[in-house]
N, C-alpha and C positions, 0 to 999 in steps of 0.2 A: 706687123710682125715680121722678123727677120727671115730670111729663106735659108732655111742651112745644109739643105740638099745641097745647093751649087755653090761654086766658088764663086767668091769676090772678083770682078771683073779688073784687074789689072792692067788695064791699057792707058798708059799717058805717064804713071806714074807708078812705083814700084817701093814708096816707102812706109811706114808705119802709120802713122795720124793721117795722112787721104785715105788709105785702108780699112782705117776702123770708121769713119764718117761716112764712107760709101758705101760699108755693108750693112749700115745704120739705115739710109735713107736710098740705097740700092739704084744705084751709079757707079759710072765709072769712077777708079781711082785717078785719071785725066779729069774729070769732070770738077772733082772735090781740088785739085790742085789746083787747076784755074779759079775758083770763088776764093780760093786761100791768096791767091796773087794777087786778086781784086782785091780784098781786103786789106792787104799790105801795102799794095798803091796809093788808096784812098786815107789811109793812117801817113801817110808820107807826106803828105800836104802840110800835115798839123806840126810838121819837124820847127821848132825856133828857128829866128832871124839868125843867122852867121854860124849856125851848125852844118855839119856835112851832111847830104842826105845817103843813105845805106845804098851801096849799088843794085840795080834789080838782078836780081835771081832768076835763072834760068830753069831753074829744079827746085821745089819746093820740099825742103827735106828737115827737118828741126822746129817742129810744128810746135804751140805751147797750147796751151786748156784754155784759155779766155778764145782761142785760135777756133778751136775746133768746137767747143761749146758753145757759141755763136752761130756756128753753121748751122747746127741741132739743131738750136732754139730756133730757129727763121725757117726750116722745115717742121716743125711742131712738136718736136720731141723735150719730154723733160727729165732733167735729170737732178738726181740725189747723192747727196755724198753716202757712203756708205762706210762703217769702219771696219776694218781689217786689220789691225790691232798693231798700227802703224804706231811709233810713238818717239818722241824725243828724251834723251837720257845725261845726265849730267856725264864729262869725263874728267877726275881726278887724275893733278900731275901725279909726277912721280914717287910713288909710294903711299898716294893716297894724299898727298897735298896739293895747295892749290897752288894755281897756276896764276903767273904777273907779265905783264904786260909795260914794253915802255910807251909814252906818251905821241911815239909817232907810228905804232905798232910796225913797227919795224925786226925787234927784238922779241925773247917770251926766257923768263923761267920756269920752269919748270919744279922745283922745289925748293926753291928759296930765292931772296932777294939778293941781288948780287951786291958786296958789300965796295966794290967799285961807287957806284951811285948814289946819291939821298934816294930815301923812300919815297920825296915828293913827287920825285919821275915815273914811278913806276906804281900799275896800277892791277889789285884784280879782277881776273877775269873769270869768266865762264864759259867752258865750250862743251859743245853739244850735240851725240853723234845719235844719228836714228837709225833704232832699232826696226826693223819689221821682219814678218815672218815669212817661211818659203809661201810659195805658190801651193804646195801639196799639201797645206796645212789652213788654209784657207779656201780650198778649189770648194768646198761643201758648202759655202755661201753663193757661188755662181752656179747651183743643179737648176735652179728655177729664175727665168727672168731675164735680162736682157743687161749687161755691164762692161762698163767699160775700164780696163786695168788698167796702172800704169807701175811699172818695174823702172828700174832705173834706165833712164835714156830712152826707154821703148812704150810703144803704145802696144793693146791687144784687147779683142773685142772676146766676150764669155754670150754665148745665147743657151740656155735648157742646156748645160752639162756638155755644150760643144764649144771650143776653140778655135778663136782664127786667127793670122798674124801673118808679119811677112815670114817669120822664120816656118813657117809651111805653106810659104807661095801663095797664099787668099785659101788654100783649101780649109773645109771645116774638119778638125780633128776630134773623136772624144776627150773630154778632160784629162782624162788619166795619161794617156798617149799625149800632152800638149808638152813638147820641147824646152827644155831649161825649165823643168819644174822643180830647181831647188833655190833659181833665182827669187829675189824680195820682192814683193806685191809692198808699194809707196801708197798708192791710195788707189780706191774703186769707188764708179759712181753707178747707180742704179736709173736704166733710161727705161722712160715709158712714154 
């Protein structure tokens, strides 16, 4: 069980995904950064013959979910998707018609074909923007349990109705009180 008396210990590293993994399995944020560097070392071996390899990284900061999910799982924790009524939505060019694409997607119409070129060049398409809903309209799923958010670009950890992130320094905040509560919740997972 998570401890949310006290703050997430912050020392080594100060970004969002070693924050939420350490106040998961209650280490340092330094700690959770170094296993993430190890992990990216030993993924680096596996790089193709005549590719460049990624320079290493001094600060481990643009963590991804296979990333941090990995770490979980190897301290014993499990996790579940959970929905939050994230969703993917058609967008209609303009005025409600579709959208064309040419063959090297270089180009796009927007509401009609251009009479410049054969049709055969040009292709439709479909594009598609996700919806989700604020934080404050969702917080009523995180009262009980243990979850881990993800808003766009940022990681943030939900335990029993309390919040933590870097945007409050590792401290545990009440939900209601949690920072950027009009920001979109992308997806949450339920860890036990």
């Amino acid at each position: 069980m998570i401890d949310t008396t006290k703050p997430v210990d912050r020392m080594g590293n100060s970004f969002c995904g070693p924050l939420v993994v350490a106040a998961i399995i209650g280490t340092s944020t330094g700690a959770v950064a170094d296993m993430i560097k190890h992990g990216r070392a030993a993924k680096a071996f596996a790089v193709p013959v005549g590719r460049k390899r990624r320079p290493k990284a001094t600060v481990v900061r643009g963590t991804y979910e296979n990333e941090l999910f990995a770490l979980l799982e190897a301290h014993g924790a499990r996790i579940e998707p959970i929905d939050v009524g994230s969703r993917y939505i058609r967008i209609r060019g303009a005025r409600g018609r579709d959208t064309f694409v040419n063959a090297t997607f270089t180009r796009w119409a927007a509401s009609f074909l251009p009479p410049v070129l054969s049709t055969d060049e040009w292709y439709p398409c479909t594009i598609l923007e996700r919806e989700a809903l604020p934080l404050w309209r969702v917080a009523v799923l995180f009262d009980t349990g243990t979850y881990i958010v993800n808003t766009p670009n940022h990681w943030a950890i939900a335990s029993d109705g309390k919040w933590c992130e870097t945007y409050t320094k590792g401290e545990w905040v009440p939900l209601r009180n949690a920072p950027g509560r009009n920001r979109k919740v992308l997806r949450a997972w339920r860890v036990s």
